[in-house]
Each structure stands twice: as C-alpha cells, then as structure tokens.
N, C-alpha and C positions, 0 to 999 in steps of 0.2 A: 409161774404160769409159762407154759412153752410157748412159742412164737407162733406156733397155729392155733393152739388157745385164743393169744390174744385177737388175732386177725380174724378169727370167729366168733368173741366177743363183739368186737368195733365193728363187724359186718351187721351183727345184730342189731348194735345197737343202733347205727342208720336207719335199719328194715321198722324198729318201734318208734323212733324219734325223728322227725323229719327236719327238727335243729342240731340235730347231730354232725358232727365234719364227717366228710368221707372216712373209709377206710382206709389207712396210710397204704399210699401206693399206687390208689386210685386217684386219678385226674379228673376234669370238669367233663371230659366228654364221657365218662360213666356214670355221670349222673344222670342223665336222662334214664339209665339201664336200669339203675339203682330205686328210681321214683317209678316205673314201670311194674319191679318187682315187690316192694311198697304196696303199692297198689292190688297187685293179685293178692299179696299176703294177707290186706286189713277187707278187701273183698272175699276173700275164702271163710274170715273170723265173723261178718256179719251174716253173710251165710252159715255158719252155723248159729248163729243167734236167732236167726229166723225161723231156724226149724226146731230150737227149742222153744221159740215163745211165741208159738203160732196165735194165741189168740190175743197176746199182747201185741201183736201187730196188726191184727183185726181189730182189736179196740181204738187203737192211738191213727191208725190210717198207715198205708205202706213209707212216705215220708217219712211223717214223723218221726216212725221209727227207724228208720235209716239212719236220720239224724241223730238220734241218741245212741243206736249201736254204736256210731263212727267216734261219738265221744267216747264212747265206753272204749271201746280199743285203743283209740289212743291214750285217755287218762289211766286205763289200768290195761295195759297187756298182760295178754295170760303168761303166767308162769310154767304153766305145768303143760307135757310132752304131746297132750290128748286134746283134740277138739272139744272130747265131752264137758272137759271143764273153763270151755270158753267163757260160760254167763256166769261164773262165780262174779257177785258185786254188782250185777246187771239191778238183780232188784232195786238196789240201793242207789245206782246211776236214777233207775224211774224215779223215785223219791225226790231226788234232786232236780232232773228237769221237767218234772208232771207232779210239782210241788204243789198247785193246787186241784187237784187229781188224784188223790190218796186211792183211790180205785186203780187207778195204771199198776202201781208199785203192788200194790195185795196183789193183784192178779198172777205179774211176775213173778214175786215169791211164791206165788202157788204152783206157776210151773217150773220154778227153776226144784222144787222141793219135790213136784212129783220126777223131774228127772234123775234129782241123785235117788229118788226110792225107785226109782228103774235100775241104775246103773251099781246099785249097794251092791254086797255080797249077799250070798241066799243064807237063808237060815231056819230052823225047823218051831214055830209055834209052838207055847204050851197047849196042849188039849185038855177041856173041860176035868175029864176024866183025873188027865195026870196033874192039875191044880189041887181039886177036892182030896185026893189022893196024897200029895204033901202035908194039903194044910189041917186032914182032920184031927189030929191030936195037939192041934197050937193050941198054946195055954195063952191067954192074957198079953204074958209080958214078950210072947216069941210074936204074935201079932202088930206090938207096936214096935219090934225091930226089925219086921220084916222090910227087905227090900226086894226091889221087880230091875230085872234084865230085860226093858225091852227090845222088840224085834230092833234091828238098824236101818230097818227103810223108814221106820216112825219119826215124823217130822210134823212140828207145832207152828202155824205162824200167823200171827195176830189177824184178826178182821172185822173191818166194821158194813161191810158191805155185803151182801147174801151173794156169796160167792157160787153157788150152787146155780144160781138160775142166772146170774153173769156167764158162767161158764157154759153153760147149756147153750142158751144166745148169740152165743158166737162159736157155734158146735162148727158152721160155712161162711163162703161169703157171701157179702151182699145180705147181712143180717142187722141188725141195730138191737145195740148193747143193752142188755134190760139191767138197769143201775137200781138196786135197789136197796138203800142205808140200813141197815141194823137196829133194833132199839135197843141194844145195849152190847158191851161187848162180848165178842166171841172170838172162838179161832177154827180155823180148819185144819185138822188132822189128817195127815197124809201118810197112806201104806201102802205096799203090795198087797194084791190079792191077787196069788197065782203070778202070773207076768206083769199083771196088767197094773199100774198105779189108780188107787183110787185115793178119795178124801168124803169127808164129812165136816159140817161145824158144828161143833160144839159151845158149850159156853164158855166164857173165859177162865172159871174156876178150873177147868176140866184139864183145859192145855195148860196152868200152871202147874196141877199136880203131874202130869206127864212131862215137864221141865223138872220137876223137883224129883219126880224117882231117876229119870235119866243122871242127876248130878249126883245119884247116891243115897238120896234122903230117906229116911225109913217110913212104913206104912202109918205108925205114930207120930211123925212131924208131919207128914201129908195132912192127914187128917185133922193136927190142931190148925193147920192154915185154912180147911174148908169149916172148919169151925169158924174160924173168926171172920168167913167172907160170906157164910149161909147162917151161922146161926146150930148153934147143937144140934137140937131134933132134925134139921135138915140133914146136916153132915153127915149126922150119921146115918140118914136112911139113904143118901147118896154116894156113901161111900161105899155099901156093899152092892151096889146098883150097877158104881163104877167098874169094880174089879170083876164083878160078874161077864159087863159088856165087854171090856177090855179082853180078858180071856176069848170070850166067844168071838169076837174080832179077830184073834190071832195076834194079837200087841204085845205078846210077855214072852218072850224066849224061853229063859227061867227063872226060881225063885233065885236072888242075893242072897249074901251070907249077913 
C-alpha cells in the first residue's frame, strides 16, 4: 500500500470511527477540523436515510429516527461509493432498536426493497402471449423441471402487519399510523411497474415459492412445498393461479433451463 493509500485509509478511518487516533501528522488542533468534517459526513448519510424512509420517519417521529439513523452510521458505515446504498442494514438496525415494534422494521424493509426495485437494472417482462407460447407443448416431466428467471426489481419480505393501509396512512404529515396485525402470515411483494415501485401482500406460501424459484428451484419442488403447506387439491389449483398472476404482473423475465 503506497503512503497515500495509507494516509487515506487512516483519514477515513477517523471520518467512521470517532475512537480512532488521528491521522499520523495531524496534531490536536486538527481535531476540532477533523470532528467538524465528522459531522457533515454522518449528517449527509442521515440525510440520505431520510429520504429513503420517509415513512419510516413519519411512523417512529423525526427523533427517533435521527436516533437510530446515527447508530446505524456509526455501527455499519457504508461501504459502497453511492449514497443509494446508504440503508443497506437499516432495516435490521429497526429490528434492534424498535424491538418491540416489529411494525418499524416491516415497514423499513419495505422501503429500503422498493428502493433497490427503483434503483435495479431494467429488464423486459415475459408477456402472456410469449409464456403460453413456450409452455404449450410441455409434457409432464418438462413441467416439474421447469424454472422461472424472475424480473430483478422482485423483492419478498415478511409481514405480519397490513402494510398496505400502514403505507397509505402515512402517504403526509401530520397523519396517525393505521397499525393493523395480520391474521396470519404474509409478505409483501415488491416490483417495478414502469418507473414507479409498487408492492402487494400476498400470503406467505406465495413469497416462499418466489424465494425458492429465485434460488433455482424447479416448478416441481415449488409445488410439492405448497403441497405440503395447502394441502393437494389447494396446490394445485393455486399453483396455476400463481403462475397465471405472476406472468400478468410482469414477474418472470424468462423461462430457466
């Protein structure tokens, strides 16, 4: 490592860690300069936290959230060169300090998941058309190997709280949070349409089988896990149900091999 390397290492690492020594060279009256720049740096990061989790700061109160941004920054700085990926972990920061709040954390995840489905690369939907069109001469056994290439803004993440009418509720401010529990679980599914990020919930069967095509699994193991979580006759009238609305939503890129 060359010697401006390093001295841009150890400049850094003061700017993340506020137990950090100086940067060799620098003396005690650059510390005040040093905690100055500090300070714009972890004010620029919660500012961008703010404006990714607008309504996660409307839930918790502007405090609050201040508070936890600031841990979040200092407990995990960002790695990476882009603001965009300031809240990587932020969800999971909520989890930990609005532990008895399991609503803070869902919420988070749902915006930090509609931003990466803003921020993905673009990519062109199968259409109804060119689905039917692949799949009309599958035999049997080409059916239970089939795999799906979903779109990459598609994003799954747990919920036990009606996210939907949460999210609406705190659409301004000066609004009060409409909290309302789940009777069972679910998750909310997050896509592009067009630019714009939207989501839906679904039930929880729903978002495991779109975890389990995303890891590769075939249209054949999907199915024997909704089997065993619905029951045969269910499964299988919900699994052409599935793949129907999946298509028509625009969530499958293409067919796997």
């Amino acid at each position: 490592m060359t010697g401006l390397a390093q001295r841009q290492e150890a400049f850094l690492g003061a700017i993340l860690d506020d137990t950090a020594p100086l940067p060799p060279g620098w003396d005690a009256e650059r510390a005040p300069g040093l905690a100055i720049y500090r300070n714009n740096y972890r004010s620029a990061l919660i500012e961008a936290l703010r404006t990714t989790f607008e309504r996660t700061e409307r839930l918790v109160g502007e405090a609050a959230f201040h508070r936890a941004a600031a841990h979040h920054c200092i407990a995990h700085p960002p790695s990476s060169w882009t603001l965009d990926r300031a809240g990587a972990g932020f969800p999971e920061t909520c989890a930990q300090l609005f532990a008895r709040d399991p609503d803070v954390a869902e919420l988070a995840a749902l915006e930090w998941a509609m931003h990466e489905a803003f921020t993905i690369r673009d990519a062109v939907p199968l259409t109804l058309a060119e689905f039917a069109d692949a799949c009309a001469d599958f035999a049997e056994d080409v059916w239970d190997s089939l795999q799906l290439v979903l779109m990459p803004d598609i994003r799954c993440i747990p919920a036990s709280h009606d996210l939907v009418r949460l999210w609406s509720s705190l659409e301004a401010d000066n609004t009060e949070a409409d909290l309302a529990a789940l009777d069972s679980p679910h998750c909310a599914v997050v896509w592009r349409a067009g630019e714009r990020p939207v989501f839906v919930i679904r039930p929880a069967w729903e978002g495991e089988a779109l975890v389990r095509f995303r890891t590769g699994a075939s249209f054949g193991a999907v199915c024997g896990a909704m089997i065993d979580a619905l029951g045969e006759e269910a499964a299988i009238t919900e699994a052409g149900a599935m793949l129907a609305r999946w298509v028509g939503e625009g969530w499958i890129e293409r067919l796997g091999q």
